[in-house]
Backbone as ProteinMPNN parsed JSONL, in Angstrom:
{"seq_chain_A": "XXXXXXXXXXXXXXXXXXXXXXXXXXXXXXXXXXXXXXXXXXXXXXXXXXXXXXXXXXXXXXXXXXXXXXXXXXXXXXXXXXXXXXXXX", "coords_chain_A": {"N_chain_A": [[117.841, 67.394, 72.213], [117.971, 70.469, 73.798], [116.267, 71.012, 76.545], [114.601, 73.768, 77.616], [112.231, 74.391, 79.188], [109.217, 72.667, 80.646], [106.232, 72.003, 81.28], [102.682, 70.82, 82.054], [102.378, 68.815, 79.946], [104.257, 69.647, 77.49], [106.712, 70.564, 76.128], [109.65, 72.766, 76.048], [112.55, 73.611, 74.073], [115.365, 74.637, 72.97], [117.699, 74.871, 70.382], [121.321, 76.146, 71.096], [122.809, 78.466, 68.458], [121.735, 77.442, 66.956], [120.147, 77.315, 63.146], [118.467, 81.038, 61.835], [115.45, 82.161, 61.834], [116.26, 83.331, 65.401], [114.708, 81.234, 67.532], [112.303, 78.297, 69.194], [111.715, 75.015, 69.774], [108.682, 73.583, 70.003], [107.248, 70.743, 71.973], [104.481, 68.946, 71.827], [102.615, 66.083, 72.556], [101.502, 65.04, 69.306], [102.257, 66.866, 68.209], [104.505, 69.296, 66.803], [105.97, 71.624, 66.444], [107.829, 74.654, 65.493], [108.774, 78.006, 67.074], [109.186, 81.54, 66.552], [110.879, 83.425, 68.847], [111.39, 86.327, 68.95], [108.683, 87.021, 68.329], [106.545, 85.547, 68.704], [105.55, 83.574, 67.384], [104.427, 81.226, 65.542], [106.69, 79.466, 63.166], [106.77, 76.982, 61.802], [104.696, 73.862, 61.505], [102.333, 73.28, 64.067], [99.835, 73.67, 66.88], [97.041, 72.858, 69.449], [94.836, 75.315, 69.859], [94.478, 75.876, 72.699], [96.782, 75.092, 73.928], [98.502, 76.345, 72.075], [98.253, 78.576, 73.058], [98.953, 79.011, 75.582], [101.417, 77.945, 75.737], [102.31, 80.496, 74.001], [101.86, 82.516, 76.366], [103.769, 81.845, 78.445], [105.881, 82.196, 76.06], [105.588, 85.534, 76.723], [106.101, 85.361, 79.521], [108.702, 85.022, 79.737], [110.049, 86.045, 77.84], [112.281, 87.923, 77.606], [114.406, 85.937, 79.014], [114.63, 83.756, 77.082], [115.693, 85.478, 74.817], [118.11, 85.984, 75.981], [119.141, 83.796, 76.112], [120.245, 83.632, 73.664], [122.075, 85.259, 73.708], [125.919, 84.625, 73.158], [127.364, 81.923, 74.81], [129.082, 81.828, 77.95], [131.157, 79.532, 77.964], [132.231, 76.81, 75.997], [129.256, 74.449, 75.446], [128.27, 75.183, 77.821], [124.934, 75.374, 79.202], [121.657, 76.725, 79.81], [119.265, 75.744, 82.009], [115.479, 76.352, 82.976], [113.072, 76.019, 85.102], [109.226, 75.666, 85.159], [108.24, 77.385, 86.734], [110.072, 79.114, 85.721], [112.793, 79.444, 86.498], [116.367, 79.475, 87.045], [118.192, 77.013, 86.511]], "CA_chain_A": [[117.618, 68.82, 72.166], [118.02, 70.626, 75.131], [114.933, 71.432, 77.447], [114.462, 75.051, 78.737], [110.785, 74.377, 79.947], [108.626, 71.812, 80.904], [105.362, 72.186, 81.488], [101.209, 70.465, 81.698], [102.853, 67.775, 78.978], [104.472, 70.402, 76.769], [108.132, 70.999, 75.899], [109.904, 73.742, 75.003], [113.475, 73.2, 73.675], [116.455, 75.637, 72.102], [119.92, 74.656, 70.529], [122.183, 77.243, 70.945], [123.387, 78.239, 67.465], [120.742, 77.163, 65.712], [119.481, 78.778, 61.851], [118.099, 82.073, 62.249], [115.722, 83.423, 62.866], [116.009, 82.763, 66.627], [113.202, 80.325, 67.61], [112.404, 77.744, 70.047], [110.991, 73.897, 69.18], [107.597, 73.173, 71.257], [106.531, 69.281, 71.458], [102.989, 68.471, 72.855], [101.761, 64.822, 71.677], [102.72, 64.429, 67.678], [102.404, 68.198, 67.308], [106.328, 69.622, 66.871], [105.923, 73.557, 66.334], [108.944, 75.922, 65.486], [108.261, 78.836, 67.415], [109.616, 82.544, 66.763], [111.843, 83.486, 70.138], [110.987, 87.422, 69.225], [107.493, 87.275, 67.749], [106.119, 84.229, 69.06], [104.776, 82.957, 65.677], [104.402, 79.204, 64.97], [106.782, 79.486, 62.14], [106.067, 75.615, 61.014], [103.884, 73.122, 62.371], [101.256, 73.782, 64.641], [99.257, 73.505, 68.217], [96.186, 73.096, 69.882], [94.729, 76.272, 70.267], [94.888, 76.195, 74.244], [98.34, 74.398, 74.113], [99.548, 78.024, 71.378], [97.956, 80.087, 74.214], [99.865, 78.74, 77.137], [102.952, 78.376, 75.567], [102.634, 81.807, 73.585], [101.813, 83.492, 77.506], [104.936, 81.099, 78.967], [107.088, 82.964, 75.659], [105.669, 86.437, 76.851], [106.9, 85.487, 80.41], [109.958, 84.432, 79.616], [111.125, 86.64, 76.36], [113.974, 88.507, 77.613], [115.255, 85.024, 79.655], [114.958, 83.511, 75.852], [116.455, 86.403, 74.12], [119.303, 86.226, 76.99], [119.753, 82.544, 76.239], [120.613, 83.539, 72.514], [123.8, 85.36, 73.367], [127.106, 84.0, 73.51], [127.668, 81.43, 76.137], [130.666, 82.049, 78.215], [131.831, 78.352, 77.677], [131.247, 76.174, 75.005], [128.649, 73.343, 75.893], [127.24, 75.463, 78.922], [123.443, 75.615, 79.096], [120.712, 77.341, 81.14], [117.513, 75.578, 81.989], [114.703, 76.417, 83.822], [111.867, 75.138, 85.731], [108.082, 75.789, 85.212], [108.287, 78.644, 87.052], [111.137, 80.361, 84.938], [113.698, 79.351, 87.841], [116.792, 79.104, 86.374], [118.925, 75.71, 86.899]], "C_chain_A": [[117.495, 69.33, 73.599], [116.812, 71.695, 75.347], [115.164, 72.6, 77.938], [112.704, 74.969, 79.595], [110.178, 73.028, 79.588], [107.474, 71.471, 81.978], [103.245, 71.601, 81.004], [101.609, 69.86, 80.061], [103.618, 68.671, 77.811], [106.025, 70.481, 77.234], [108.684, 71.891, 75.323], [111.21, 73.793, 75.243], [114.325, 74.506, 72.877], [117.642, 74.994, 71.626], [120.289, 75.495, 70.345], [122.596, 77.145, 69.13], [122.785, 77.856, 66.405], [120.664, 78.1, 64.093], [118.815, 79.734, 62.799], [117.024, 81.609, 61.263], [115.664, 82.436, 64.277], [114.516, 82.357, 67.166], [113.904, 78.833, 69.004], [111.451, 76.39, 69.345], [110.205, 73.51, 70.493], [107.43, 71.336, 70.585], [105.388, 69.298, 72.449], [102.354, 67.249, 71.867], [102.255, 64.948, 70.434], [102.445, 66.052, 67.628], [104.452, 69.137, 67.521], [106.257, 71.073, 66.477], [107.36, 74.226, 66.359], [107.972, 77.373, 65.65], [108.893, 80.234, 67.25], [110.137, 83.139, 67.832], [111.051, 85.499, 70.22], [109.349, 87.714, 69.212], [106.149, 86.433, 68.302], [104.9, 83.375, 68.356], [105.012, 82.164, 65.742], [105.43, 79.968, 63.627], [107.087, 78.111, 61.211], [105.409, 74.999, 62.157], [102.733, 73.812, 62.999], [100.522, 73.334, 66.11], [97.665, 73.539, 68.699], [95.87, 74.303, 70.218], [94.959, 76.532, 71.65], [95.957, 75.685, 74.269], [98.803, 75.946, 73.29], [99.087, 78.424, 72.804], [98.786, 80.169, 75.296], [101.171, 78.744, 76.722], [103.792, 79.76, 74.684], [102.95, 82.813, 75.756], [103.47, 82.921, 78.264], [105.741, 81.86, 78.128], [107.135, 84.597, 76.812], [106.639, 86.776, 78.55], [108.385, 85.593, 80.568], [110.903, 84.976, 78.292], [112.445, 87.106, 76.753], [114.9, 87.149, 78.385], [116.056, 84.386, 78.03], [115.836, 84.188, 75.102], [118.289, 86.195, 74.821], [120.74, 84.542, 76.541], [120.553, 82.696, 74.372], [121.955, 84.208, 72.502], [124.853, 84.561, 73.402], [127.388, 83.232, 74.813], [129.091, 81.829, 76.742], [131.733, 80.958, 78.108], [131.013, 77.502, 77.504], [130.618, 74.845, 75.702], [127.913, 73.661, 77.141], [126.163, 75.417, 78.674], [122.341, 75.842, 80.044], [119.305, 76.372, 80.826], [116.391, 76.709, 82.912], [113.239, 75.662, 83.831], [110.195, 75.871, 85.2], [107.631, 77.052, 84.945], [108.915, 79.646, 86.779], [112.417, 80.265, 86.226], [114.984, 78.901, 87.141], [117.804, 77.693, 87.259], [119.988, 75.625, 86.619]], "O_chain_A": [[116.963, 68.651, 74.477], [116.484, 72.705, 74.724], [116.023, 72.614, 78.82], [112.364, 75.65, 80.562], [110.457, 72.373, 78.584], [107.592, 70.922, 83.073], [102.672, 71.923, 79.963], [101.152, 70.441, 79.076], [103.431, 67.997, 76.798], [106.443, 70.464, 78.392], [108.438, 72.065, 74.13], [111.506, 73.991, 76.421], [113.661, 75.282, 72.189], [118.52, 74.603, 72.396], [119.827, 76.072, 69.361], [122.682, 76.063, 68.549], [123.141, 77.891, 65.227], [121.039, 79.263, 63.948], [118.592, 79.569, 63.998], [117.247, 80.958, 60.242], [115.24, 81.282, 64.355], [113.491, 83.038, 67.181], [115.005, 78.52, 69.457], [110.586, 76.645, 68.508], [110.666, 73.228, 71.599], [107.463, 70.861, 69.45], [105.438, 69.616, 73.637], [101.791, 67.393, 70.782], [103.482, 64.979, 70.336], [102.491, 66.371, 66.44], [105.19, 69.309, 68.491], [107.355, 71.216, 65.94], [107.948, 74.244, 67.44], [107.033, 77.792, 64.972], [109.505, 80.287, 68.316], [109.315, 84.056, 67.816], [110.405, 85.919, 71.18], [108.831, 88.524, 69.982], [104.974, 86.793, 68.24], [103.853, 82.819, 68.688], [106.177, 82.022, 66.113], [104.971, 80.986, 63.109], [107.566, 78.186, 60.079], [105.446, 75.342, 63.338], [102.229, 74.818, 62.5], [100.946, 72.208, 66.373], [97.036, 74.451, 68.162], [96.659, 74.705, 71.073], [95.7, 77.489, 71.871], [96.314, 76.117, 75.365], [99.487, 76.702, 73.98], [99.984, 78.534, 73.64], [99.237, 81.183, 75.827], [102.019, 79.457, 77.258], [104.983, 80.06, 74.604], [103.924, 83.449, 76.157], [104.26, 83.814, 78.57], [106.572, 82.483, 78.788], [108.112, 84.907, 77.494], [107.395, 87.705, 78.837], [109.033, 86.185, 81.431], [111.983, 84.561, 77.872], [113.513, 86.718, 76.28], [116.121, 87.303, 78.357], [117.248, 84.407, 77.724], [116.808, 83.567, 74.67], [119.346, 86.27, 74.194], [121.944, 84.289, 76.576], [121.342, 81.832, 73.989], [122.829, 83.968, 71.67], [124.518, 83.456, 73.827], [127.632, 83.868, 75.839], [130.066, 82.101, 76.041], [132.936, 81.218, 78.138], [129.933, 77.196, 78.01], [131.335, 74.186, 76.453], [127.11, 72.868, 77.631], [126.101, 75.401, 77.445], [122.188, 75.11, 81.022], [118.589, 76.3, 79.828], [116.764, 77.783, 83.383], [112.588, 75.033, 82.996], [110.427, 76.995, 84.755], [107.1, 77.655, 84.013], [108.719, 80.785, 87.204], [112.787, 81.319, 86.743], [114.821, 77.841, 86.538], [117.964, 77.609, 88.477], [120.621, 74.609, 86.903]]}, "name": "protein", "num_of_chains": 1, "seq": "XXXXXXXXXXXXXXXXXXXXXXXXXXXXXXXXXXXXXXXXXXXXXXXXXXXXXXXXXXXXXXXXXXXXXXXXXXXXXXXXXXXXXXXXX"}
């Protein structure tokens, strides 16, 4: 699954193309969370309360990069990361 963040042991992952609705898959230790991309709702699984908080404030930073990453790539198999800091790669 490909990594857009990686952060204080926490992963946060997208596949292009995915089901709707648009969402993002967090891993921290055995917890696996599907996350809402617009809303930033757990919509399965679940998180340490300070692990949701940081990676809810990390969505709010980063919504329109997320949202951005859901359009159309310009060629198939491209993919944007970024760093920590929202830096893109």
């Amino acid at each position: 699954m490909p990594e857009i963040s990686r952060f204080l042991g926490g992963v946060v992952a997208m596949f292009y193309g995915d089901h709707p609705p648009p969402h993002v898959h967090v891993r921290y230790g055995e917890h696996r969370p599907v996350m809402d991309v617009e809303t930033l709702r757990i919509l399965s699984g679940s998180l340490p309360p300070w692990v949701l908080g940081l990676v809810t404030e990390w969505g709010v930073q980063h919504g329109a990069e997320l949202r951005g990453d859901l359009a159309p790539l310009p060629t198939a198999g491209a993919a944007r990361t970024y760093t920590a800091a929202g830096v893109r790669r």
